[in-house]
PDB file of N, CA, C and O in Angstrom:
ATOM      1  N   UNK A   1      15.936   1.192  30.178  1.00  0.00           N
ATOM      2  CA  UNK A   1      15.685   2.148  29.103  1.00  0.00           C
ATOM      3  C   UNK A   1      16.201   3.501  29.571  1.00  0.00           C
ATOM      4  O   UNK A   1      16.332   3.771  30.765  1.00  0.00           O
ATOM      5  N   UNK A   2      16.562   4.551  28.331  1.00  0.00           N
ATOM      6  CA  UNK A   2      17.854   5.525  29.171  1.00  0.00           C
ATOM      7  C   UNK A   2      17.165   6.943  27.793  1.00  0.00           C
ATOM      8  O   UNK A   2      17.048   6.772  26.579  1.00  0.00           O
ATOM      9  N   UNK A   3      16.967   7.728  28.293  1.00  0.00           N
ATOM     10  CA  UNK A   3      16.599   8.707  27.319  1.00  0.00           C
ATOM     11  C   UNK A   3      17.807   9.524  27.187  1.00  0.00           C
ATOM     12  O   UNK A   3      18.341  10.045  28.166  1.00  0.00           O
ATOM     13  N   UNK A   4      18.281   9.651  25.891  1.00  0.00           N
ATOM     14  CA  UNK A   4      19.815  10.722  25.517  1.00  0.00           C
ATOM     15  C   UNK A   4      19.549  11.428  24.522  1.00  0.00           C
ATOM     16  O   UNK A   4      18.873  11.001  23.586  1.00  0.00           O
ATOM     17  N   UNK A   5      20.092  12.737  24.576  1.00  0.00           N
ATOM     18  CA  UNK A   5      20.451  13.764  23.655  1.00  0.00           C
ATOM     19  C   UNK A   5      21.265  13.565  22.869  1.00  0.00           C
ATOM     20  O   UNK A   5      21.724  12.433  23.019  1.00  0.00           O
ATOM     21  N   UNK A   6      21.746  14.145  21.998  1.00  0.00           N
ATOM     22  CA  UNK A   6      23.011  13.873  20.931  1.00  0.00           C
ATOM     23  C   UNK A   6      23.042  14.866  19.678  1.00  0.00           C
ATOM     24  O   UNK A   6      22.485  15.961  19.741  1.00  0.00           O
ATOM     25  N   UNK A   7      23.715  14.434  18.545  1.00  0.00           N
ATOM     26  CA  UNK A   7      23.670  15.771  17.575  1.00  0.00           C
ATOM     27  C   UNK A   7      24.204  15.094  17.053  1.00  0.00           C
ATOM     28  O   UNK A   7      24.708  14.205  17.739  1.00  0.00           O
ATOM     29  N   UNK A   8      24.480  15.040  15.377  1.00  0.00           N
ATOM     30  CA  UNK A   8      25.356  14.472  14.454  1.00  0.00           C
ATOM     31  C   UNK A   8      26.602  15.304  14.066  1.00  0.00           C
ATOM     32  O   UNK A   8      26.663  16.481  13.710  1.00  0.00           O
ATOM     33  N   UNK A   9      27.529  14.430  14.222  1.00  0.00           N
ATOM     34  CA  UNK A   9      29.350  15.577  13.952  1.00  0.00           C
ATOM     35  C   UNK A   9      29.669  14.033  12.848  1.00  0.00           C
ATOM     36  O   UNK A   9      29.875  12.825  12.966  1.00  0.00           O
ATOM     37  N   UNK A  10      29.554  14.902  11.979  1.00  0.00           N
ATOM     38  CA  UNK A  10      30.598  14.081  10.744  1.00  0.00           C
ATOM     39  C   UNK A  10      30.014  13.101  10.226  1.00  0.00           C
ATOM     40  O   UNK A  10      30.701  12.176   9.793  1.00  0.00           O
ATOM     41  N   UNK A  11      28.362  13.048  10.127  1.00  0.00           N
ATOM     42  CA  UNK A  11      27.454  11.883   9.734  1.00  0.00           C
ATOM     43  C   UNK A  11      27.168  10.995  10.915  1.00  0.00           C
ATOM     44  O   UNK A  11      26.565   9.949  10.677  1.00  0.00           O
ATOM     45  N   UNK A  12      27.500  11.252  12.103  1.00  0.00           N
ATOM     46  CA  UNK A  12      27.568  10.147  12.865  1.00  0.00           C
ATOM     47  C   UNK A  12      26.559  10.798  14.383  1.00  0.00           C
ATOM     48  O   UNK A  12      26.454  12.010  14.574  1.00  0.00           O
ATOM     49  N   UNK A  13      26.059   9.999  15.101  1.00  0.00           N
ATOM     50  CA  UNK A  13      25.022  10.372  16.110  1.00  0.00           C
ATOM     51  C   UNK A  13      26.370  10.399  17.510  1.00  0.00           C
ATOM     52  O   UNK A  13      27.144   9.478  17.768  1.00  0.00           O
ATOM     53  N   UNK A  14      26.298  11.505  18.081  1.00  0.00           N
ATOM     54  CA  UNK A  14      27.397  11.774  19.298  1.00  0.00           C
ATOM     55  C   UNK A  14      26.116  12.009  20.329  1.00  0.00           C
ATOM     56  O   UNK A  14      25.240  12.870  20.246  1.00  0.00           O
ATOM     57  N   UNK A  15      26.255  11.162  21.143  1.00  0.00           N
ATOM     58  CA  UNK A  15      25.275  10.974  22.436  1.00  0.00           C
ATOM     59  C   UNK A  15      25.802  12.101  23.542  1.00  0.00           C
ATOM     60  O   UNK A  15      26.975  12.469  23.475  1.00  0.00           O
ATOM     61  N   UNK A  16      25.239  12.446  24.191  1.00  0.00           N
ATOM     62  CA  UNK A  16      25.117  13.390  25.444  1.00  0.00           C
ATOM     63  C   UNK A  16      26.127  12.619  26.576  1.00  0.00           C
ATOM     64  O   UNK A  16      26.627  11.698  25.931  1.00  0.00           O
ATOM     65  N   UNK A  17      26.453  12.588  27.429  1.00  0.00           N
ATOM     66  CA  UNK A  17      26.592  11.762  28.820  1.00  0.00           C
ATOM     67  C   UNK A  17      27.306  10.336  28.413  1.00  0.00           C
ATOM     68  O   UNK A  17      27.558   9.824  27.322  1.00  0.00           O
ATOM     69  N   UNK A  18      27.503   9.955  29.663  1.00  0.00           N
ATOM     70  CA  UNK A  18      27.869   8.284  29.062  1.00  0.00           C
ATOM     71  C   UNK A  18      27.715   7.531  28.271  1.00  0.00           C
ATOM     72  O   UNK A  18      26.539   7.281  28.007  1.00  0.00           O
ATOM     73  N   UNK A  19      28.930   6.699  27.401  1.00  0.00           N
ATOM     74  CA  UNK A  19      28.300   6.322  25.963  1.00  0.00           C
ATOM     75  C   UNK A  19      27.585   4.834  26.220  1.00  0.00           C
ATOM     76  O   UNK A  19      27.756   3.929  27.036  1.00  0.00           O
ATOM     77  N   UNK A  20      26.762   5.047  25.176  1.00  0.00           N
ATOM     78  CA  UNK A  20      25.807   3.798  25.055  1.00  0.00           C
ATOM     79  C   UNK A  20      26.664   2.483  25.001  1.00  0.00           C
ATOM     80  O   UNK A  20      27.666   2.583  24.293  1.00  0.00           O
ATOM     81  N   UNK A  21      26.523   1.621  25.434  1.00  0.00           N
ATOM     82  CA  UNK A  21      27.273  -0.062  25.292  1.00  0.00           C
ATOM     83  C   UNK A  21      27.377  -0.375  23.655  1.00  0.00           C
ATOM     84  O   UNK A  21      26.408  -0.219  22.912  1.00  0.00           O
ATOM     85  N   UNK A  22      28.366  -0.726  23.305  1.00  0.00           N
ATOM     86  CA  UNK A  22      28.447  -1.895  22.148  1.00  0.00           C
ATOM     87  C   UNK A  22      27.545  -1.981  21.781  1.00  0.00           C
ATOM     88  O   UNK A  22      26.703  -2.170  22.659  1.00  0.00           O
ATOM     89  N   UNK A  23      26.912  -1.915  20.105  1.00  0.00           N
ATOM     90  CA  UNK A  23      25.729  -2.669  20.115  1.00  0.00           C
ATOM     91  C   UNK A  23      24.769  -2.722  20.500  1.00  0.00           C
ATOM     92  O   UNK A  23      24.156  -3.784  20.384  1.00  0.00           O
ATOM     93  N   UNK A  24      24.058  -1.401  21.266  1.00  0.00           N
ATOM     94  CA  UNK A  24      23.441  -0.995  21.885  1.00  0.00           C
ATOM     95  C   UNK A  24      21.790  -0.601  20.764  1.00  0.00           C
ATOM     96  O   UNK A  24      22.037   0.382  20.066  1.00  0.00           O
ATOM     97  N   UNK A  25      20.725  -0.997  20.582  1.00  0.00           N
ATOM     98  CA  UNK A  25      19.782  -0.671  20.005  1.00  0.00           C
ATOM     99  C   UNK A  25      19.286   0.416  20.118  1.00  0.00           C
ATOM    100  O   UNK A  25      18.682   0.699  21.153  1.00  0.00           O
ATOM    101  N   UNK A  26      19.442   1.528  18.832  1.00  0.00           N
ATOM    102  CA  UNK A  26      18.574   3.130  19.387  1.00  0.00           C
ATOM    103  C   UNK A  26      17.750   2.920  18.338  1.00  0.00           C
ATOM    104  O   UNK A  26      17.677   2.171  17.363  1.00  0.00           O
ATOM    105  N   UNK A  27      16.708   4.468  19.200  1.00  0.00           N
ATOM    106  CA  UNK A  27      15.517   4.804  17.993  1.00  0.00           C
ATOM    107  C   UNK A  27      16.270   6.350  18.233  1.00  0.00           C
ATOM    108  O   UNK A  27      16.842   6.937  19.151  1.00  0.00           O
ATOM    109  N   UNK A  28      15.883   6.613  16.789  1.00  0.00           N
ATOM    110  CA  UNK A  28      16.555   8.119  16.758  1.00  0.00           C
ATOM    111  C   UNK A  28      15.027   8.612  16.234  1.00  0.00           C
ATOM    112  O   UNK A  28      14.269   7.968  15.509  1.00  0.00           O
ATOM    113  N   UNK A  29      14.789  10.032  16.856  1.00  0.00           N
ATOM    114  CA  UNK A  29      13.772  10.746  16.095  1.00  0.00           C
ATOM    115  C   UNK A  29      14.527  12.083  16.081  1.00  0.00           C
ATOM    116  O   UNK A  29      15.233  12.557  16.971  1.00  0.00           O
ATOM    117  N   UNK A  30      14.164  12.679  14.648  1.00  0.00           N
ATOM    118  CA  UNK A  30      14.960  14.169  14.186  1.00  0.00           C
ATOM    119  C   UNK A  30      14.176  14.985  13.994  1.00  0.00           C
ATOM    120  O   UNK A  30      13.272  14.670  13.219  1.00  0.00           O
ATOM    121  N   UNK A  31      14.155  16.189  14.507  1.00  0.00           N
ATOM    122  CA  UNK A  31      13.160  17.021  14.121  1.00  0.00           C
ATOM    123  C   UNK A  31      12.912  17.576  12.766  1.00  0.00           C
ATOM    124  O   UNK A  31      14.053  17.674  12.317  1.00  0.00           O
ATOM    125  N   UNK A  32      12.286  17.897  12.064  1.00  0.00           N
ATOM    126  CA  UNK A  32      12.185  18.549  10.514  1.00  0.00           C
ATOM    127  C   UNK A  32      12.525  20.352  10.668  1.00  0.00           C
ATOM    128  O   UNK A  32      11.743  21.200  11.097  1.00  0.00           O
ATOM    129  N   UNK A  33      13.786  20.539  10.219  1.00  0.00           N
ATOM    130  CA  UNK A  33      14.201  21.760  10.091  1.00  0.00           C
ATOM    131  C   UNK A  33      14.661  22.381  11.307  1.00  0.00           C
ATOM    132  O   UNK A  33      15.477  21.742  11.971  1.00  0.00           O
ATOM    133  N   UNK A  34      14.320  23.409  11.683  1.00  0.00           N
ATOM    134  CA  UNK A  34      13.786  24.568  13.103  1.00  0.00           C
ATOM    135  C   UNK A  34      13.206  23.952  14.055  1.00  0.00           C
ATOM    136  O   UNK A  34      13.220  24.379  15.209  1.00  0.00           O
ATOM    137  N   UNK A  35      12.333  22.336  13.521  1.00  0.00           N
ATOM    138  CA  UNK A  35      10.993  22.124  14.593  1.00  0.00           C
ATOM    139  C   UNK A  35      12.262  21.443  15.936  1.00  0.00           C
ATOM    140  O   UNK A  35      13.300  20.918  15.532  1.00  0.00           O
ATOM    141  N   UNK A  36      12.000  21.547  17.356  1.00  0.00           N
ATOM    142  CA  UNK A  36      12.503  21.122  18.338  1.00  0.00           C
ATOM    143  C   UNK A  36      11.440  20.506  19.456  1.00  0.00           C
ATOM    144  O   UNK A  36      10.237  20.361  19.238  1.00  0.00           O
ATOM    145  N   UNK A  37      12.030  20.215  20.535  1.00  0.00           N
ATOM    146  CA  UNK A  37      10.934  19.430  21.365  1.00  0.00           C
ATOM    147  C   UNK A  37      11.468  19.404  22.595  1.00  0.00           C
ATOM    148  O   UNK A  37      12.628  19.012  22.726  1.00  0.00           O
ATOM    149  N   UNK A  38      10.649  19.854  23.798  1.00  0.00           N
ATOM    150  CA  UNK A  38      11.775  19.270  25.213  1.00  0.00           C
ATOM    151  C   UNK A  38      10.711  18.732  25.999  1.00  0.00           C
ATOM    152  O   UNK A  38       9.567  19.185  26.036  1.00  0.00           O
ATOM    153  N   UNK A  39      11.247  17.508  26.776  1.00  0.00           N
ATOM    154  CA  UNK A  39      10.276  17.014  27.956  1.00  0.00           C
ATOM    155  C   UNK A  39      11.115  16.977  29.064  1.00  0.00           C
ATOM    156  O   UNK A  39      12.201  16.491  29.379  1.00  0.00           O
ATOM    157  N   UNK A  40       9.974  17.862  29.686  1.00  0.00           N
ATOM    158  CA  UNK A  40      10.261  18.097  31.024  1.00  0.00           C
ATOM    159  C   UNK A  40       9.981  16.965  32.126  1.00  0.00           C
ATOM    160  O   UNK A  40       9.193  16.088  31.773  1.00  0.00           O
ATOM    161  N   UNK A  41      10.441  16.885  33.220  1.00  0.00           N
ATOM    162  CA  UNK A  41      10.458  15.746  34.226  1.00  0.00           C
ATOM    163  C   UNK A  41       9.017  14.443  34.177  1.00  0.00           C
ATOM    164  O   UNK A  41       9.096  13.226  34.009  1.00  0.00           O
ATOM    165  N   UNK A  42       7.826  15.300  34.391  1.00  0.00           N
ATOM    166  CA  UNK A  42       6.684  14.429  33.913  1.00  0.00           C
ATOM    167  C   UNK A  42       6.541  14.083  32.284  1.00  0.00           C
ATOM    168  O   UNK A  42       6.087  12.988  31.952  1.00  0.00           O
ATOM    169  N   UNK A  43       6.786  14.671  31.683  1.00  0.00           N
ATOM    170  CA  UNK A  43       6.548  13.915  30.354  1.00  0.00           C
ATOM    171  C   UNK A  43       8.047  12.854  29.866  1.00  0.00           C
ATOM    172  O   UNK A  43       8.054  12.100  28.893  1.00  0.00           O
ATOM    173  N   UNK A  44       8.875  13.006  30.550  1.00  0.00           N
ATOM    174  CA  UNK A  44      10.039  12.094  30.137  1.00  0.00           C
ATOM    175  C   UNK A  44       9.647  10.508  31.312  1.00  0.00           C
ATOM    176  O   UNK A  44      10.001   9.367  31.018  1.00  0.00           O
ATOM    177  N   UNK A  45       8.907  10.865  32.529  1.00  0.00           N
ATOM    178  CA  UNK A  45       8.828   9.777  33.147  1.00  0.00           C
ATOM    179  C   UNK A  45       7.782   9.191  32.483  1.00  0.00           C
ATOM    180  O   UNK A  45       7.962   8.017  32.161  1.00  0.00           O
ATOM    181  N   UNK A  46       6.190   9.963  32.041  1.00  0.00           N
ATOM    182  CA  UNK A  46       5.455   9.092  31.084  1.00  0.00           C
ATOM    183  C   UNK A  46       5.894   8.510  29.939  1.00  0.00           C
ATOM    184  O   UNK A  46       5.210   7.526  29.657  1.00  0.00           O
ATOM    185  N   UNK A  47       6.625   8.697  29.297  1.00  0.00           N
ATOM    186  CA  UNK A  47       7.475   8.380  28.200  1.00  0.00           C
ATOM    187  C   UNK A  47       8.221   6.978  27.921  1.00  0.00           C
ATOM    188  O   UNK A  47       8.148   6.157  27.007  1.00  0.00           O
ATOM    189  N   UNK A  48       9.017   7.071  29.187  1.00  0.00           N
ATOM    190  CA  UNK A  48       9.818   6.040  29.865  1.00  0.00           C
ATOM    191  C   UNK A  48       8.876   4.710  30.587  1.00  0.00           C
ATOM    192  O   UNK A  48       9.050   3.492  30.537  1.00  0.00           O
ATOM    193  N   UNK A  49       8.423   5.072  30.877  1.00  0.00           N
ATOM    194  CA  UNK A  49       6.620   4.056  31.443  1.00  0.00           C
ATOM    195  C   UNK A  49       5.919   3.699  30.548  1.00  0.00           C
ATOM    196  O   UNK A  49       5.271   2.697  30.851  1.00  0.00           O
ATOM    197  N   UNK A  50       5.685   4.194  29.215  1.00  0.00           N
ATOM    198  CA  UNK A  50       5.262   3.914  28.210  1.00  0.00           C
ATOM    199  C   UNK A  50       6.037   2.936  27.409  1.00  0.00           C
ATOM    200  O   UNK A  50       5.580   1.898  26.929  1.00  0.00           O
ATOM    201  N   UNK A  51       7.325   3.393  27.305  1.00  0.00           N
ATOM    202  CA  UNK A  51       8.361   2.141  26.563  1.00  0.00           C
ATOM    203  C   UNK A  51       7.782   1.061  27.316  1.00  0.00           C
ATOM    204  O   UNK A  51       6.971   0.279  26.819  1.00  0.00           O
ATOM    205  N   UNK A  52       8.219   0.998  28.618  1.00  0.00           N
ATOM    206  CA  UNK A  52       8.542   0.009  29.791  1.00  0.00           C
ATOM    207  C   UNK A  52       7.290  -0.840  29.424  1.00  0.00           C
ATOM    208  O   UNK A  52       7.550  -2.042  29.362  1.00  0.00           O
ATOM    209  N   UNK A  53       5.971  -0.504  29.160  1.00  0.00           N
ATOM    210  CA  UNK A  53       4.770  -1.318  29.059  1.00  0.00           C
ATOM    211  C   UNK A  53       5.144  -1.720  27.458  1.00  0.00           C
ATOM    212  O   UNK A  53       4.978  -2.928  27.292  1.00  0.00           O
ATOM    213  N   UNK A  54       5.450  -1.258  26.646  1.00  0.00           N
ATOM    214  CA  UNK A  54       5.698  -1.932  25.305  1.00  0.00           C
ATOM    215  C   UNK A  54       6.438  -2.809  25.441  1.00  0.00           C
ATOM    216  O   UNK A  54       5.964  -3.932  25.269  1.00  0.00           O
ATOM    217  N   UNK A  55       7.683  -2.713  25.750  1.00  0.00           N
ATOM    218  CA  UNK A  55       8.921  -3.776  26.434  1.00  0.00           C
ATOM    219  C   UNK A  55       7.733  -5.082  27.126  1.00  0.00           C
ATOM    220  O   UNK A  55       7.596  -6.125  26.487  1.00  0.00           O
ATOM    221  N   UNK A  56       7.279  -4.957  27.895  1.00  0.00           N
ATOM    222  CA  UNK A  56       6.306  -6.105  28.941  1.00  0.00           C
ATOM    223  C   UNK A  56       5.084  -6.541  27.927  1.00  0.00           C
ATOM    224  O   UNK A  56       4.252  -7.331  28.373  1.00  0.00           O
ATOM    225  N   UNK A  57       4.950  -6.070  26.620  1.00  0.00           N
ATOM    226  CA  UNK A  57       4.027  -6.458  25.489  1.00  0.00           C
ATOM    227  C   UNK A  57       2.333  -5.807  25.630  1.00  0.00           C
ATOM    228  O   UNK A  57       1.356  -6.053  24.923  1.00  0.00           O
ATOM    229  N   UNK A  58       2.493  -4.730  27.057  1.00  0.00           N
ATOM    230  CA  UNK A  58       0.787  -4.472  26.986  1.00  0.00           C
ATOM    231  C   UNK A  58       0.987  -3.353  25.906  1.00  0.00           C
ATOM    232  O   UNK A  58       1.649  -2.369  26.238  1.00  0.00           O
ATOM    233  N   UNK A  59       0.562  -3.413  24.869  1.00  0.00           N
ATOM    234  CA  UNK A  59       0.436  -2.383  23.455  1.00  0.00           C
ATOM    235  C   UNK A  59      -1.282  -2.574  23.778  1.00  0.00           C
ATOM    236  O   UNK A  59      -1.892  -3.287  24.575  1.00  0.00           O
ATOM    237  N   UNK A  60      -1.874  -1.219  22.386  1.00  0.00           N
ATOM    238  CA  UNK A  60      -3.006  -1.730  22.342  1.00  0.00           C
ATOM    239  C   UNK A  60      -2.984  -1.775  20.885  1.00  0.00           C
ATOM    240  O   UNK A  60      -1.887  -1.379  20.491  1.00  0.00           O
ATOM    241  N   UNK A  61      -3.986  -2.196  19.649  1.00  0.00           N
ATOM    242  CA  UNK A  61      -3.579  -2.816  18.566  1.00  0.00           C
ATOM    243  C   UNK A  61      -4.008  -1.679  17.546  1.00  0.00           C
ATOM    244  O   UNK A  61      -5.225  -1.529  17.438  1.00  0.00           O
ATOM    245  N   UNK A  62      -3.331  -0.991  16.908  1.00  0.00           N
ATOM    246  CA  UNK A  62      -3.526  -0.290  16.066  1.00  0.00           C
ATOM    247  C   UNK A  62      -4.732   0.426  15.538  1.00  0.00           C
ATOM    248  O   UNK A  62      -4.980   1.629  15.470  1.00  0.00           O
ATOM    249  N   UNK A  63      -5.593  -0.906  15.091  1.00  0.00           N
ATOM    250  CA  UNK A  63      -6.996  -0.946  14.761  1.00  0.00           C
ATOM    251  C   UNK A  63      -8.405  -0.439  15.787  1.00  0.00           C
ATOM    252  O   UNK A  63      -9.501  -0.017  15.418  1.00  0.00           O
ATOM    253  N   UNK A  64      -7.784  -0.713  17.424  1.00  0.00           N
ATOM    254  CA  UNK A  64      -8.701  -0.424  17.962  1.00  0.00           C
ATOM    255  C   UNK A  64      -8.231   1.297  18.845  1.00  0.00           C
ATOM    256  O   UNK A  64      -8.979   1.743  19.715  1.00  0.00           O
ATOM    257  N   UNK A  65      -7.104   1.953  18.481  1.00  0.00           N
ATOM    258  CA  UNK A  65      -6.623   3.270  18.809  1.00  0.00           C
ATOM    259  C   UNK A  65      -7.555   3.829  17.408  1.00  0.00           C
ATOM    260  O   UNK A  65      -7.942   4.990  17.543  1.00  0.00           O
ATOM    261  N   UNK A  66      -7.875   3.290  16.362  1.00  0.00           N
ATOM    262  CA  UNK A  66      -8.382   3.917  15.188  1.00  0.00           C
ATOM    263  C   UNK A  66      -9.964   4.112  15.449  1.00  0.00           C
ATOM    264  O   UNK A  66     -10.657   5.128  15.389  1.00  0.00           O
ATOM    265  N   UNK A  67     -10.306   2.680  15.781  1.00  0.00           N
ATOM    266  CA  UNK A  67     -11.912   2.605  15.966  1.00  0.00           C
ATOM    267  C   UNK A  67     -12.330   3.833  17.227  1.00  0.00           C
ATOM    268  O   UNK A  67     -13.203   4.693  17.108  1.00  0.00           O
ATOM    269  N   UNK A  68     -11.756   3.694  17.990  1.00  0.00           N
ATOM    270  CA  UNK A  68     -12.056   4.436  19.205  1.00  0.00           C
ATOM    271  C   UNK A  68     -11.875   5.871  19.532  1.00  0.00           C
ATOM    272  O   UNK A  68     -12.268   6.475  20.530  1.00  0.00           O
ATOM    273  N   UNK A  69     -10.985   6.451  18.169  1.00  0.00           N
ATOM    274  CA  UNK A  69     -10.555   7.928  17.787  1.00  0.00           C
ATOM    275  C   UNK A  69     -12.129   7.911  16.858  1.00  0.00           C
ATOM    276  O   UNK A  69     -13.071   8.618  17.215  1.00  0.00           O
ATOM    277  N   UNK A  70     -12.184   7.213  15.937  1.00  0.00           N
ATOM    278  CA  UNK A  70     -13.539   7.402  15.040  1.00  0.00           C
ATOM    279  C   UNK A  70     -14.415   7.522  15.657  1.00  0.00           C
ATOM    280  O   UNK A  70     -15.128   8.245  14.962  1.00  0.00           O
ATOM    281  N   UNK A  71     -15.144   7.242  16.901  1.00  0.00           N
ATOM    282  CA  UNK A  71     -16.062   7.030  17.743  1.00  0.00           C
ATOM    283  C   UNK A  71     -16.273   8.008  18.397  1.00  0.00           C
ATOM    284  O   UNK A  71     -17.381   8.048  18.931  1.00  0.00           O
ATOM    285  N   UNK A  72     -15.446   9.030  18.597  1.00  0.00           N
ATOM    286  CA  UNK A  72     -15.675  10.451  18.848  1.00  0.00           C
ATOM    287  C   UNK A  72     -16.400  11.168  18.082  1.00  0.00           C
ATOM    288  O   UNK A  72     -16.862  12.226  18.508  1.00  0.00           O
ATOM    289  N   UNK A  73     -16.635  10.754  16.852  1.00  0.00           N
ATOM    290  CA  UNK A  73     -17.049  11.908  15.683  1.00  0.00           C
ATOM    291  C   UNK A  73     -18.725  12.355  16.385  1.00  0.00           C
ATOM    292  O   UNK A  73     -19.422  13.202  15.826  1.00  0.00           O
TER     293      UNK A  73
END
């Protein structure tokens, strides 16, 4: 898993650094307007560790991130 920058030129997503392989599966997230975002060294390695456990299937299930936010009240 490879975290890249990029920008759109001409409708099209132009990646940062070395180009992605053929066929290569992205998730693109865009910011709304002005809004921007940067992660710095620890939050790009939690990030990346986080995929990595989704990839290996430990998720936790929707329903119980809900129950357990409610449970604070």
């Amino acid at each position: 898993m490879r975290v890249a920058k990029g920008k759109v030129v001409a409708g099209k997503v132009v990646v940062e650094g070395a180009p992605l392989e053929e066929g290569a599966a992205v998730t693109v997230l865009a910011p709304e307007d002005a809004e921007t975002f940067e992660l710095g060294p620890a939050e790009e390695a939690e990030l990346l560790a986080a995929i990595a456990d989704a990839e290996r299937g430990d998720l936790v299930e929707g329903s119980d991130v809900i129950a357990k936010l409610s449970s604070r009240d």
